[in-house]
Structure formats: C-alpha cells, structure tokens
C-alpha positions in Angstrom: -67.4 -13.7 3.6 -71.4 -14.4 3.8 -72.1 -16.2 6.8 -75.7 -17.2 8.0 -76.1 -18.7 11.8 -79.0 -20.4 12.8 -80.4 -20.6 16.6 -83.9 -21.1 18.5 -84.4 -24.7 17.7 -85.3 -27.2 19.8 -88.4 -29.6 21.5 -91.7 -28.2 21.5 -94.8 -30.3 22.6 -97.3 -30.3 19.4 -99.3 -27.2 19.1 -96.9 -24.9 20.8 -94.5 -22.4 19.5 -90.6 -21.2 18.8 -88.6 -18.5 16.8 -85.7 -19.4 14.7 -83.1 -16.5 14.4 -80.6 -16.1 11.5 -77.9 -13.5 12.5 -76.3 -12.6 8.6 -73.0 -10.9 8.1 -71.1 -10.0 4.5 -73.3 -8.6 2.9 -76.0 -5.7 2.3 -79.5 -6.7 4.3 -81.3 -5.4 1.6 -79.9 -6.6 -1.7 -80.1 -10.6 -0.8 -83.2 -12.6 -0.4 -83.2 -14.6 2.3 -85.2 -17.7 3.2 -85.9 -20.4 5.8 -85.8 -23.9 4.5 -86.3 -27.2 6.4 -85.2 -31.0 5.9 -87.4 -33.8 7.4 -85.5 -37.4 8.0 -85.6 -39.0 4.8 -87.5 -36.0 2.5 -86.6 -33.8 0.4 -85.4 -29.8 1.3 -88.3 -27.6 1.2 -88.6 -24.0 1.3 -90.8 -22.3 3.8 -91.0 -18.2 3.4 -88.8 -15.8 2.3 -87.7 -12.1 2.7 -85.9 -9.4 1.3 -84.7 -6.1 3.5 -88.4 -6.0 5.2 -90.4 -7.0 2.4 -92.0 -10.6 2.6 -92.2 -12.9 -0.4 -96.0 -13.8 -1.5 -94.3 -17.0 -2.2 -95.2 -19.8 0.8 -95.2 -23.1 1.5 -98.9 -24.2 1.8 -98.2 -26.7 4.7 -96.8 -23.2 6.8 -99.3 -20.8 5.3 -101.2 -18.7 8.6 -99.1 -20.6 11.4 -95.2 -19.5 10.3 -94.2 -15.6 9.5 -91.0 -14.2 8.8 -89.3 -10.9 9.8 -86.5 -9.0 9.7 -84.5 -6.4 12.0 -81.8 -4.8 9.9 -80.3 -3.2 13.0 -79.2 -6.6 14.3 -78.4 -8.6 10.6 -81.2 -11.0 12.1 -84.0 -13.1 9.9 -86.5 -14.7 12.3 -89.1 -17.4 11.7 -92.0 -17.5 13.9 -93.7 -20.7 14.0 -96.7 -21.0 15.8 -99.2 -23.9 15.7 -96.8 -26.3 15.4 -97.5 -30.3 14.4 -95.4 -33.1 14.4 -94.5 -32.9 10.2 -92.9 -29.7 11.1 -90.1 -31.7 13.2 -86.7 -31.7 11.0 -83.4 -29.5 10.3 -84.4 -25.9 9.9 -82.0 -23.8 7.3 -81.5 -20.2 6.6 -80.2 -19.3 3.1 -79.1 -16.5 1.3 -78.7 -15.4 -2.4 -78.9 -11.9 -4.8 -79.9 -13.6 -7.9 -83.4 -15.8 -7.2 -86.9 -15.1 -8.4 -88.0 -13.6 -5.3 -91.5 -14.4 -5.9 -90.6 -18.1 -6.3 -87.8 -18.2 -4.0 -88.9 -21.3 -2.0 -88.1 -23.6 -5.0 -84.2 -22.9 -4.4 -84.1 -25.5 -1.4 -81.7 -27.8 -3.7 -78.7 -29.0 -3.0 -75.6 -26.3 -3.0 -74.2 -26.0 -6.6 -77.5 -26.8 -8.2 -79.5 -24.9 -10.4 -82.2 -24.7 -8.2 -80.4 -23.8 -4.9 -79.2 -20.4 -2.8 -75.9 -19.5 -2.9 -75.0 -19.6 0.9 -76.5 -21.7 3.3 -76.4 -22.2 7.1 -75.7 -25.6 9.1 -79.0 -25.4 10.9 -81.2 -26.0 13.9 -82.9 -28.8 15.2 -86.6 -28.7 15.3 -88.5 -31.6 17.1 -92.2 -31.2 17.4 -93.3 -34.4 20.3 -95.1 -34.4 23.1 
C-alpha cells in the first residue's frame, strides 16, 4: 500500500524558515514522481516542486522559485521541502503526492482533486503551514 506522511509544519514569523518531511513507503523511490502541493483557505491546490529518485523537476511554481528546494534521501523513504524566505501567501495546507505516470516536467499541474485527470495518484493528509508574525 502507498502511503505518504507529512510533518514539519507549523508557525513561522514572516521571513523565516521550515522543512516539510514526506516519509514514503510501497513503492520504489525511484520510479514515482513525487511533489509538494499546498492549499490556501478558499484557493485552489497548487503545485510547488517536484522530484523523482534525486533528480529535481525544472518545473516550479513562480511564486516559490529561489526561496523553496526540494530533496530527497532514499535511505530514509524521505521527500523534504525547504522553504526559506517565507511570506504570509505561503500560509495554507502543505501536501505531498505521489504518482508513476505524470509529465514529470509538468508535474505541478496534477494538484487536482483525487480521481481527476489532472491529479496524483496518492496523496497525503497534510501539514499546517502558518506564516504570521
């Protein structure tokens, strides 16, 4: 059974800094792309960076581009997302997703809901990210 966990969220005064950690299990590392999505009250699901084994998509969301980065470390099934830089519009839920099949090089349109055309296959529940001061 895939399963994605999320953790690492929380309150961070604007301008500061936190790492999200997605700890994978049933499947291969390498033959999935995974990606880190986020939901803002009200808005729509957008996609934010993706990866594949330890290769990084070139596909990113403009509103994260130089201030989030996302790694891997196959040893421990774990997909982090360093965000640095952080602003108020970044508060919201913060998803990890997994799927074999997606354009990896537009994998940040598959934020839709699950069951859609234009969604991953398996999806965490999510952590909290508030940006406040």
């Amino acid at each position: 059974e895939v399963q994605l966990v999320e953790s690492g969220g929380g309150l961070v005064p604007p301008g500061g800094s936190l790492r999200l950690s997605c700890i994978v299990s049933g499947f291969s590392f390498d033959d999935y792309v995974i990606g880190w999505f986020r939901q803002a009250p009200g808005k729509e699901r957008e996609g934010t960076l993706c990866i594949r084994g330890s290769t990084v998509s070139s596909d990113v969301a403009d509103s994260v581009k130089g201030r989030f980065f996302i790694s891997s470390d196959s040893a421990k099934n774990t997909v982090y997302l360093q965000m640095n830089s952080l602003k108020p519009e970044d508060s919201g839920v913060y998803y990890c997703a997994a799927d074999r099949r997606v354009n990896f090089r537009s994998c940040t349109l598959y934020g839709g809901s699950p069951g859609t055309l234009y969604s991953m296959d398996h999806w965490g529940k999510g952590t909290l990210v508030t940006v406040s001061s």
